[in-house]
ZATOR-799478 format. One record per residue: chain; x, y, z of N, C-alpha, C, O in turn; residue in one letter. Coordinates in steps of 0.02 Angstrom, whole numbers, plus 50000, padded with zeros to 5 digits. Layout:
SITE   kette    n_px    n_py    n_pz   ca_px   ca_py   ca_pz    c_px    c_py    c_pz    o_px    o_py    o_pz   rest
SITE       A       X       Y       Z       X       Y       Z       X       Y       Z       X       Y       Z      A
...
***
This chain:
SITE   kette    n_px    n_py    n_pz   ca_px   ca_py   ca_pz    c_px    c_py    c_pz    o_px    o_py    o_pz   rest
SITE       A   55805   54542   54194   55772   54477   54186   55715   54467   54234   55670   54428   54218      X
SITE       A   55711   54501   54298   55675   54512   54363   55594   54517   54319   55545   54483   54333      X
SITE       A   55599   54568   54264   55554   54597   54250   55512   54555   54208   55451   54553   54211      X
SITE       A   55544   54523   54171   55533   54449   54119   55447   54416   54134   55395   54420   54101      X
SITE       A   55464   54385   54194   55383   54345   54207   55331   54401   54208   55274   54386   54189      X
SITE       A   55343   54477   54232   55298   54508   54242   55264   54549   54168   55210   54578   54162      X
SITE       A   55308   54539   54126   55270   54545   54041   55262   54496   54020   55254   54506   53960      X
SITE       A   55257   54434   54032   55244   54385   53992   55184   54394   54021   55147   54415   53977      X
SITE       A   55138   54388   54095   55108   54383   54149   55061   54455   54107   55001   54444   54097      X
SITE       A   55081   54505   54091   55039   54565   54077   55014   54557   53980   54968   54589   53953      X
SITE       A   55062   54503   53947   55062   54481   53889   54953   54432   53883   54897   54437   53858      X
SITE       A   54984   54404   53914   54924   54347   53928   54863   54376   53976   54811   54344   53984      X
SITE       A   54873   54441   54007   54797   54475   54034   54789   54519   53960   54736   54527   53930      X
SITE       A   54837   54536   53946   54814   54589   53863   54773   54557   53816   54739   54585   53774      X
SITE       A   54781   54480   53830   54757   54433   53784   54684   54414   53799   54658   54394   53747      X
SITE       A   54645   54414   53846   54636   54390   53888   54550   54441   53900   54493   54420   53898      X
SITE       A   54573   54503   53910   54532   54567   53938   54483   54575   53929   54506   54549   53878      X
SITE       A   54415   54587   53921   54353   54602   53909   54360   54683   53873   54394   54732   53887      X
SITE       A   54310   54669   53818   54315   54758   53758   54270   54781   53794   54221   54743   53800      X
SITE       A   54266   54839   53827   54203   54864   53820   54197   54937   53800   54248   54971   53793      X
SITE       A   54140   54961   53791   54145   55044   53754   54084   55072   53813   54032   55050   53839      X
SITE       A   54128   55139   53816   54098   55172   53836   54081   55250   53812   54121   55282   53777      X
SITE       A   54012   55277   53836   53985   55311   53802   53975   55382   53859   53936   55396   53904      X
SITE       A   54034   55415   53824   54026   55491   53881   53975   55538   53867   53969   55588   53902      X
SITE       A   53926   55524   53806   53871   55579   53815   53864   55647   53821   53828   55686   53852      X
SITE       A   53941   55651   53755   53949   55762   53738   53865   55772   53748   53838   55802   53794      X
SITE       A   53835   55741   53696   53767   55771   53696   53715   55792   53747   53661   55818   53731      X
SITE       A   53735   55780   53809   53699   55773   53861   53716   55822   53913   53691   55821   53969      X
SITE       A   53767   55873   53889   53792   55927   53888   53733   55985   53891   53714   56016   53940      X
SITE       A   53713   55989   53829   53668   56040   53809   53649   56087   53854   53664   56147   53859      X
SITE       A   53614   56052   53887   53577   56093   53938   53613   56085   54011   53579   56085   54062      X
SITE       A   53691   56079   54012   53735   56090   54086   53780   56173   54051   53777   56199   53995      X
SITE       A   53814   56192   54111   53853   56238   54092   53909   56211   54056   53926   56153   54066      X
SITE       A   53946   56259   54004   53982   56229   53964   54046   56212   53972   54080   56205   53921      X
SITE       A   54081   56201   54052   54122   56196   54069   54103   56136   54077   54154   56103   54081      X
SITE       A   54045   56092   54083   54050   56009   54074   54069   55994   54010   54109   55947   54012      X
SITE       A   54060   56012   53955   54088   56021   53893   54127   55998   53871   54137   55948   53837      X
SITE       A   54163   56050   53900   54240   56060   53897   54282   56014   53936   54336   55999   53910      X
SITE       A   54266   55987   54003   54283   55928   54029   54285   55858   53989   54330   55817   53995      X
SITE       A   54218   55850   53941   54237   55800   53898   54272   55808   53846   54326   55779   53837      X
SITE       A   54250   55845   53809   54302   55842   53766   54392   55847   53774   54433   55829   53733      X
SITE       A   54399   55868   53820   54464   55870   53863   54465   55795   53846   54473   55767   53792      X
SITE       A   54453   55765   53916   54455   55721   53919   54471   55618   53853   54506   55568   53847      X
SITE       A   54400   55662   53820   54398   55624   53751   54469   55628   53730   54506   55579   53730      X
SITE       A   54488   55687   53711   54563   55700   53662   54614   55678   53680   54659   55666   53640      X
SITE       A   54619   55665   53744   54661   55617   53782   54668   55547   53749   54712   55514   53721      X
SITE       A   54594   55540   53766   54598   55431   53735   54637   55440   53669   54673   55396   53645      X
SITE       A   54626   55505   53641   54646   55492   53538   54705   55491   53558   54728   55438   53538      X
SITE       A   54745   55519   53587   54822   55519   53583   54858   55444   53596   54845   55392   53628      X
SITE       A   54908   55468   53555   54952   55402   53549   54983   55410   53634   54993   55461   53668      X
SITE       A   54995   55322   53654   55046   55324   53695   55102   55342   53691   55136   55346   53640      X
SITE       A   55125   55360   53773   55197   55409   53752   55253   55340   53752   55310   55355   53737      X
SITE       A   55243   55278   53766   55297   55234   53770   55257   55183   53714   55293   55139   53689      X
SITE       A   55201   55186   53697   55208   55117   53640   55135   55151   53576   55074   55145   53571      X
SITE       A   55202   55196   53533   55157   55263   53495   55099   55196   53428   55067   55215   53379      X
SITE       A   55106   55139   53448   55059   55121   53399   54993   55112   53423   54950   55097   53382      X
SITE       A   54982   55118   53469   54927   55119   53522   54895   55166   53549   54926   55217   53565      X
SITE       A   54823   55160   53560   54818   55255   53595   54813   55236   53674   54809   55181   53702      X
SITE       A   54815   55311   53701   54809   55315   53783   54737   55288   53802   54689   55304   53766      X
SITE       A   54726   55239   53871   54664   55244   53877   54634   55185   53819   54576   55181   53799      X
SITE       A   54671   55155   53805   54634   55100   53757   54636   55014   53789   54590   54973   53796      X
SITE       A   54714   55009   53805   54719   54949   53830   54744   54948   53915   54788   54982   53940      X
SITE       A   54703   54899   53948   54720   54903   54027   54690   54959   54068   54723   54987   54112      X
SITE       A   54630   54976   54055   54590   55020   54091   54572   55006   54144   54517   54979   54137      X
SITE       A   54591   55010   54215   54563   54989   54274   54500   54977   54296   54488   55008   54347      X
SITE       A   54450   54938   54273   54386   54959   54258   54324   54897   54294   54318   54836   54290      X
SITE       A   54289   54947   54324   54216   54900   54364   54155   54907   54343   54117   54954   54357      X
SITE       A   54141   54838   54292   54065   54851   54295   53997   54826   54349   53970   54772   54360      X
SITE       A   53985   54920   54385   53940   54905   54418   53875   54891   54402   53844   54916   54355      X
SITE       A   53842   54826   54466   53810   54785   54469   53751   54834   54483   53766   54890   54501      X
SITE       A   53667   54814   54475   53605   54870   54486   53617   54890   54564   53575   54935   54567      X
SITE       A   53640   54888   54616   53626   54902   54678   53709   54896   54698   53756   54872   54665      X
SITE       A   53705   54929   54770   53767   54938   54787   53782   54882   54847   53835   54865   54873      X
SITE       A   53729   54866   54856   53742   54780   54923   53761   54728   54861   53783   54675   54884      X
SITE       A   53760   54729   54796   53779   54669   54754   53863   54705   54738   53914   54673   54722      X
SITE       A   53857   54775   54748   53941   54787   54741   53982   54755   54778   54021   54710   54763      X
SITE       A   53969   54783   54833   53978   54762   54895   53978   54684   54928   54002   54667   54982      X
SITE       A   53956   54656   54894   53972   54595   54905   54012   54563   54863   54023   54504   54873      X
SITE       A   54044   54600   54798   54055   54565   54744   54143   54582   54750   54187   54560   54714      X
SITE       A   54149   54634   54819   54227   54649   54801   54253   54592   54864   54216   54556   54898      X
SITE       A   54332   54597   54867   54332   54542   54906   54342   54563   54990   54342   54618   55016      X
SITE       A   54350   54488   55022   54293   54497   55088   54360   54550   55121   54340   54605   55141      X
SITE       A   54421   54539   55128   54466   54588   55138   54450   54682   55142   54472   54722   55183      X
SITE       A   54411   54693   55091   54396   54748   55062   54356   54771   55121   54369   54819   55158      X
SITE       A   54296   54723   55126   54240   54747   55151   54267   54730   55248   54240   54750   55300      X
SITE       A   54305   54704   55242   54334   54710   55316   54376   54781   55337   54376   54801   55395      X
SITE       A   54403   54806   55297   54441   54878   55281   54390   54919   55310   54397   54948   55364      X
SITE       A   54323   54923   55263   54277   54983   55252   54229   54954   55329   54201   54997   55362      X
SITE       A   54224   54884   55349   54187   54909   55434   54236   54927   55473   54209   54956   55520      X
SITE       A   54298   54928   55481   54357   54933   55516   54351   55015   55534   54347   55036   55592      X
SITE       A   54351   55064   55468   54351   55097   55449   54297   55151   55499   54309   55201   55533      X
SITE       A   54249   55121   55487   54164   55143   55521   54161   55124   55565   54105   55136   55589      X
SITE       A   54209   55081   55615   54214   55052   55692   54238   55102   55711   54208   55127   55759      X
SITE       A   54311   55146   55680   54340   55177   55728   54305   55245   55714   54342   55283   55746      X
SITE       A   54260   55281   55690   54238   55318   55684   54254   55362   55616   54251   55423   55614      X
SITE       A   54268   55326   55568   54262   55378   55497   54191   55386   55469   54136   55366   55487      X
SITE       A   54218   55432   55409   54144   55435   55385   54152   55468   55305   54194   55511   55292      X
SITE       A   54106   55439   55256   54108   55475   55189   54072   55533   55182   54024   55536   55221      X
SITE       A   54077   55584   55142   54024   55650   55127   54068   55668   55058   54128   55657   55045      X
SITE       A   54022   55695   55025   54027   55735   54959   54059   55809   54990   54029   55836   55037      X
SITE       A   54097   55828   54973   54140   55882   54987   54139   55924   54951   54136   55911   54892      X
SITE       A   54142   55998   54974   54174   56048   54925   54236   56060   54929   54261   56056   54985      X
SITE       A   54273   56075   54880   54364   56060   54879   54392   56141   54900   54449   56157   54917      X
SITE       A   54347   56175   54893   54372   56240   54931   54381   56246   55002   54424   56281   55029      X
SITE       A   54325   56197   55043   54339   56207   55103   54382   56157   55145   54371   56134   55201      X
SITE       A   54427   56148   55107   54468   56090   55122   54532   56105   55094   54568   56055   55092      X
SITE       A   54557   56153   55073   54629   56153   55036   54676   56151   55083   54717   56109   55068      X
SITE       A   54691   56183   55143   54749   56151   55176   54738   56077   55202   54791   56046   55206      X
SITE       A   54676   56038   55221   54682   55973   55225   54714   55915   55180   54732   55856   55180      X
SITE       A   54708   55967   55144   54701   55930   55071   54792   55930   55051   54817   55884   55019      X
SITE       A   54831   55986   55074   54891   55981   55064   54932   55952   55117   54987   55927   55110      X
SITE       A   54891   55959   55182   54930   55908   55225   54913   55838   55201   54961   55802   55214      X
SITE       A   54864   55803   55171   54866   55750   55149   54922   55725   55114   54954   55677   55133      X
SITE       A   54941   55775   55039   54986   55756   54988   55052   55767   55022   55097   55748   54984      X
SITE       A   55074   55789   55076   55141   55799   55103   55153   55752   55178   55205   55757   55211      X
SITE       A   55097   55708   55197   55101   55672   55248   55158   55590   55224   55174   55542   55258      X
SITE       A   55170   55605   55167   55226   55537   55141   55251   55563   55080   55209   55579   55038      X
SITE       A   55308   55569   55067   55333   55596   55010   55340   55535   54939   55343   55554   54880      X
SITE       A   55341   55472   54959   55331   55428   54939   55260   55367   54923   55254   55322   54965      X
SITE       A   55211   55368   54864   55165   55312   54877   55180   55249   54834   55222   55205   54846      X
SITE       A   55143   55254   54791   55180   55198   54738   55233   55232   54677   55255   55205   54627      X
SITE       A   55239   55275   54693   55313   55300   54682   55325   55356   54727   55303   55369   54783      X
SITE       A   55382   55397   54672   55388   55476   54722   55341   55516   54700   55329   55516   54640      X
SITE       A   55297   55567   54755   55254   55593   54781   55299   55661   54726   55357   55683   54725      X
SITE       A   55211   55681   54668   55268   55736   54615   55275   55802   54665   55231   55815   54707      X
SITE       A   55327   55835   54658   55374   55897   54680   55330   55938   54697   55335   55965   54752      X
SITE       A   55261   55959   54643   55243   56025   54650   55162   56028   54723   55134   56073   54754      X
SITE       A   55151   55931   54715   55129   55924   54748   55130   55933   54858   55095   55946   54908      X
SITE       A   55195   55914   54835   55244   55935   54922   55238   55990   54932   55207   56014   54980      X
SITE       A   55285   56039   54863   55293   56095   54895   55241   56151   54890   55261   56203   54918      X
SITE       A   55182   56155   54863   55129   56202   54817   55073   56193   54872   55059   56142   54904      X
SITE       A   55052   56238   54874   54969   56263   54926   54913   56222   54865   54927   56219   54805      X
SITE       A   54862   56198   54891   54828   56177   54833   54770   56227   54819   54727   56246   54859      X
SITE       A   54778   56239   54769   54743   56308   54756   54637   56287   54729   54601   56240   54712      X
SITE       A   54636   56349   54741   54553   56358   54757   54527   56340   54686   54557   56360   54636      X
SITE       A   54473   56301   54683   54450   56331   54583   54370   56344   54610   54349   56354   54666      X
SITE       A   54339   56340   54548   54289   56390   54541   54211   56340   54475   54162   56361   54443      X
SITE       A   54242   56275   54488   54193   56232   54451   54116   56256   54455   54094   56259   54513      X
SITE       A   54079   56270   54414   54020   56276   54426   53982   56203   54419   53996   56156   54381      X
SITE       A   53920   56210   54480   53878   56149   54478   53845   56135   54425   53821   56166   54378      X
SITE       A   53849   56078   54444   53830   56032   54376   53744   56043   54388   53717   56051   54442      X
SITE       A   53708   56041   54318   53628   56056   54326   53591   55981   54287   53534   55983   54263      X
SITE       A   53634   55917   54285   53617   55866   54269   53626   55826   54308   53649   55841   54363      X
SITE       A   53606   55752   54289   53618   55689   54336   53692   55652   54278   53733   55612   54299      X
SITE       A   53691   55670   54228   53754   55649   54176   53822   55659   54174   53868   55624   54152      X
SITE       A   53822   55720   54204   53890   55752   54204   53921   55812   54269   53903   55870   54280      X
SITE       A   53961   55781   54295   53964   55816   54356   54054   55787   54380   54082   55733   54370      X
SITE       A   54082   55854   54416   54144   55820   54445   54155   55826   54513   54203   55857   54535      X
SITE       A   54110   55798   54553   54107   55793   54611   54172   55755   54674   54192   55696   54676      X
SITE       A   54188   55802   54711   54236   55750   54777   54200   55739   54827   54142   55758   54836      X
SITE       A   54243   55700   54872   54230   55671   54923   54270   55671   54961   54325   55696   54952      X
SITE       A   54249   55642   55016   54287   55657   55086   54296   55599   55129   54261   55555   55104      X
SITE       A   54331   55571   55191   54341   55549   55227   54363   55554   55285   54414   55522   55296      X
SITE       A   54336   55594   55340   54321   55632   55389   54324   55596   55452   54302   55539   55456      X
SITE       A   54352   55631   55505   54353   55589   55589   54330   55666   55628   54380   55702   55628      X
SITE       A   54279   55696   55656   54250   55739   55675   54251   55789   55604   54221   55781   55551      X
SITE       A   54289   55835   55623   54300   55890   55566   54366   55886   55512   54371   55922   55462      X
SITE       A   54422   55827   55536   54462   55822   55516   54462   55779   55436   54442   55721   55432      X
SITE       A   54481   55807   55394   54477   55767   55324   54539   55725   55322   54591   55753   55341      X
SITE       A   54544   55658   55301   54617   55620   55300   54609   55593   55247   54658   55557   55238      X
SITE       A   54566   55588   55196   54573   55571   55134   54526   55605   55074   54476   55637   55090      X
SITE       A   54538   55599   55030   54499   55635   54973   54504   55608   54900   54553   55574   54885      X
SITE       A   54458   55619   54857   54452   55606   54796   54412   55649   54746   54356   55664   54767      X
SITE       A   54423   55666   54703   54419   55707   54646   54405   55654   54580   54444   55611   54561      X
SITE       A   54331   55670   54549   54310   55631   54498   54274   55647   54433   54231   55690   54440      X
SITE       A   54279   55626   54382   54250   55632   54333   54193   55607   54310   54202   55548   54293      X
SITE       A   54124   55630   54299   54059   55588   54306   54044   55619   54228   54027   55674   54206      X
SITE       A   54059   55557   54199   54018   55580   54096   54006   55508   54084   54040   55457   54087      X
SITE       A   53935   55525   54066   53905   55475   54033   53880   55428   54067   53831   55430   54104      X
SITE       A   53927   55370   54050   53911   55303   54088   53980   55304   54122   53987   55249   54149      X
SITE       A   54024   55335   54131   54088   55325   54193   54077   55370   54249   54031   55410   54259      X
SITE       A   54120   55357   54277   54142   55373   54337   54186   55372   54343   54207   55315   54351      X
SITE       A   54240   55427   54346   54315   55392   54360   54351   55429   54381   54361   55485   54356      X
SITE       A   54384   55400   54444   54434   55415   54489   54486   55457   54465   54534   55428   54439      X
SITE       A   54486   55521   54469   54565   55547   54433   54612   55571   54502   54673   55569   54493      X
SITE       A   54588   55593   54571   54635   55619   54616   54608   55560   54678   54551   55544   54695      X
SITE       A   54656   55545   54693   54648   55490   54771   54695   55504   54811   54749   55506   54781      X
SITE       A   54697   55512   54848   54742   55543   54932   54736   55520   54979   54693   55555   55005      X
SITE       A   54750   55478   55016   54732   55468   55085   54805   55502   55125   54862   55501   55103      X
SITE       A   54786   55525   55175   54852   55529   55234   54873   55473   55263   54834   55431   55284      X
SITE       A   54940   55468   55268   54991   55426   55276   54962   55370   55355   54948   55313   55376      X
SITE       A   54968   55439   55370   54964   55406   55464   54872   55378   55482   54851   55360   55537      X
SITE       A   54830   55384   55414   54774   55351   55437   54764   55285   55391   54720   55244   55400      X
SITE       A   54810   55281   55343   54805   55230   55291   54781   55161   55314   54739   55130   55282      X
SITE       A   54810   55138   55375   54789   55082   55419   54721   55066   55451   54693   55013   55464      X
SITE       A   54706   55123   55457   54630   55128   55482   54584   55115   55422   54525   55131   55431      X
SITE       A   54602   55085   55351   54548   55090   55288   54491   55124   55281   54433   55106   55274      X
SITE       A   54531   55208   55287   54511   55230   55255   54485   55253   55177   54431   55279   55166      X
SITE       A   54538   55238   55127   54550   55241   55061   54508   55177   55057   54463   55199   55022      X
SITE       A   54491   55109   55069   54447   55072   55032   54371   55116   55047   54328   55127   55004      X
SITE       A   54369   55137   55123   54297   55152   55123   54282   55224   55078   54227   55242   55056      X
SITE       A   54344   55257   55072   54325   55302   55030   54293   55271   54929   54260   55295   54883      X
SITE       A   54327   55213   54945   54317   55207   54857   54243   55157   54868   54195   55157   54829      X
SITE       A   54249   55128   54914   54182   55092   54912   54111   55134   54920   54063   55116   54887      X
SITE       A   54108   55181   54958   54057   55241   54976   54043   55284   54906   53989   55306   54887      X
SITE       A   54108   55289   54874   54084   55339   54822   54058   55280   54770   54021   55305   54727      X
SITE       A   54066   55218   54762   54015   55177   54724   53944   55175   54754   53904   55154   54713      X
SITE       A   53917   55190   54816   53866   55187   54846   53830   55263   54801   53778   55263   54767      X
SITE       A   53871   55316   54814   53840   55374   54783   53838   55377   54701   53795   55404   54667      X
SITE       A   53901   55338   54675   53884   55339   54601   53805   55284   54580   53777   55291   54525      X
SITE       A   53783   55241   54625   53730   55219   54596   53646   55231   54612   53593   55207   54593      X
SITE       A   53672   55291   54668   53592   55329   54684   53593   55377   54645   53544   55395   54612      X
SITE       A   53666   55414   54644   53665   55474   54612   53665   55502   54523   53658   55555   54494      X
SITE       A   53676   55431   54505   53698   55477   54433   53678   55401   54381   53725   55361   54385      X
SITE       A   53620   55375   54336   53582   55327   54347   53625   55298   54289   53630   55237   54283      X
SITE       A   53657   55344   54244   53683   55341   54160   53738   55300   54191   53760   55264   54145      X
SITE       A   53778   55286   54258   53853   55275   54248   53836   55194   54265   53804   55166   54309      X
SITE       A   53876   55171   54207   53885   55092   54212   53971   55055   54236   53990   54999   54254      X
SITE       A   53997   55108   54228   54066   55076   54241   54116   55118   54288   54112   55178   54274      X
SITE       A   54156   55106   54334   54184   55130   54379   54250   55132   54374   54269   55081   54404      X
SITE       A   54296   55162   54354   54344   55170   54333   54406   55201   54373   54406   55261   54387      X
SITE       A   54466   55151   54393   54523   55203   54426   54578   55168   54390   54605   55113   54396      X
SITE       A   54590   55238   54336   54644   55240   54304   54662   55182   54269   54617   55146   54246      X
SITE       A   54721   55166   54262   54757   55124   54240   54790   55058   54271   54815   55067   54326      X
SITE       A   54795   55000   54247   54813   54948   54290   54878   54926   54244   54916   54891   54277      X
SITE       A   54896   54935   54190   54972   54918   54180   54999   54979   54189   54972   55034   54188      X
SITE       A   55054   54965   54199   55100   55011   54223   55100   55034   54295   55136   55081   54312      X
SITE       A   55045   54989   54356   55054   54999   54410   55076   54942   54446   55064   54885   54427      X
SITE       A   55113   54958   54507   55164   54901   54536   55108   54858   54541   55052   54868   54518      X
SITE       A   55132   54800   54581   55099   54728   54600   55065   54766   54657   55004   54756   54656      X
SITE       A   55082   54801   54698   55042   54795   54774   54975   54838   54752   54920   54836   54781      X
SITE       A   54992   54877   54695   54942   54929   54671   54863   54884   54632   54802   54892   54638      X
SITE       A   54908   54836   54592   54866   54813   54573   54811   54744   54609   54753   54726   54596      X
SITE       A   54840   54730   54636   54824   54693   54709   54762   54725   54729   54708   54700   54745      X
SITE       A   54784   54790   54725   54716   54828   54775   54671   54871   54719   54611   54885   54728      X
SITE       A   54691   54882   54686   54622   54874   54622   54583   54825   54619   54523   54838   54627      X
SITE       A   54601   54758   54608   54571   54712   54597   54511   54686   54670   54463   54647   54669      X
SITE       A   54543   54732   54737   54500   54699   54782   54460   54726   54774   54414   54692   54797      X
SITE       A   54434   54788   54745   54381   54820   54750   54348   54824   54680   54312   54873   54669      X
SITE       A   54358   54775   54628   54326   54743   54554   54344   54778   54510   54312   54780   54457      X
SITE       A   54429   54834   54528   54446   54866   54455   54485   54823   54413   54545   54819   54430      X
SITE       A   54463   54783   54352   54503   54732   54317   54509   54778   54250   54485   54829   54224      X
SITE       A   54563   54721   54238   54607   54793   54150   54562   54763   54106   54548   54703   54100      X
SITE       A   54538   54817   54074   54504   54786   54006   54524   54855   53946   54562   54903   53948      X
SITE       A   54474   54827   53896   54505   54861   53829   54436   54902   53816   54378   54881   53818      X
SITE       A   54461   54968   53802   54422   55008   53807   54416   55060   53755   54466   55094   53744      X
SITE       A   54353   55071   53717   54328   55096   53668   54291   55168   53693   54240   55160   53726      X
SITE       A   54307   55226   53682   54268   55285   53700   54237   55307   53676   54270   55326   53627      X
SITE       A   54158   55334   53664   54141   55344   53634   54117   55439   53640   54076   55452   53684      X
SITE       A   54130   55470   53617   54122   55544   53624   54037   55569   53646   54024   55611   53689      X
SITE       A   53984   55531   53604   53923   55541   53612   53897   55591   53587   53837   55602   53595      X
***
């Protein structure tokens, strides 16, 4: 019964949500290597699938965690709340810092990250604890459209948080987020998500919307902190391009 107010409560944002469509731009492919390609369409075939708990619906349609960014990143930035932006100077007081990363030179940071709490907003998956995170071999992207660029969050040489993203079309979207346990306090993870909106709007001119994941099906404290930084659920139309 606990659970009761919190679907009626997710009933009336379903009702409620802003449609919007977005346009990943296969076509804009052409002239990248064809492993951006293949990232969308990946990707795309995803949205077609039915949900695995409510099969009349597809994945990726309703409750998309989603920010539409504003022309400049000082109107982002002012637009998330003041909490947020107290995180991200907090952050840059004690000496962090954002950079675009390569994920090769970072793989044991990167696994002491995922094993510094075995627990986040749920349990921390198995293969993640126990597994080396292994090397890949992405080739660079030769557009401003399509690219899957990470990032970093750094205190001299030391990395304590990271993110892994998907750049098609007009999104941007968050698919790997990590911070380490023991720096979480220091807000790091907002300045990481706020910085990489600074680079999604110099860097890549097509992306209109900023995207992390999903907002139903994540606890209250989760969604709490989406929302400080302007990811609200809306209903979402994909468009292949």
């Amino acid at each position: 019964m606990r659970e009761l107010p919190q679907l009626l409560s997710d009933l009336r944002t379903l009702t409620r949500m802003p449609s919007v469509a977005v346009d990943l731009m296969l076509r804009e492919t052409r002239d990248n290597d064809p492993f951006y390609a293949r990232l969308v369409e990946d990707f795309y075939a995803e949205t077609r699938k039915r949900h695995p708990r409510f099969p009349l619906i597809r994945q990726w349609r309703y409750g998309v965690a989603l920010c539409v960014l504003p022309k400049t990143f000082d109107e982002y930035f002012m637009a998330i709340e003041a909490a947020g932006r107290r995180n991200c100077k907090k952050a840059l007081r004690l000496g962090y810092r954002c950079e675009r990363i390569r994920h090769n030179d970072h793989l044991a940071a990167m696994a002491a990250i995922h094993r510094s709490t075995d627990v986040r907003q749920g349990p921390m998956p198995a293969h993640l604890l126990a597994e080396a995170v292994q090397p890949h071999d992405d080739p660079p992207s030769r557009t401003d459209a399509h690219d899957y660029p990470y990032f970093g969050i750094l205190k001299g040489d030391q990395l304590v948080a990271y993110s892994g993203n998907l750049v098609s079309g007009e999104a941007f979207m968050i698919e790997q987020l990590y911070g380490h346990a023991r720096h979480h306090a220091d807000g790091v993870v907002p300045l990481l998500i706020v910085e990489m909106a600074r680079y999604a709007l110099a860097r890549y001119p097509r992306v209109k919307y900023y995207a992390d994941e999903m907002y139903f099906g994540a606890g209250e404290t989760m969604r709490r902190f989406k929302r400080k930084f302007g990811f609200l659920p809306c209903k979402v139309s994909w468009m292949l391009g």
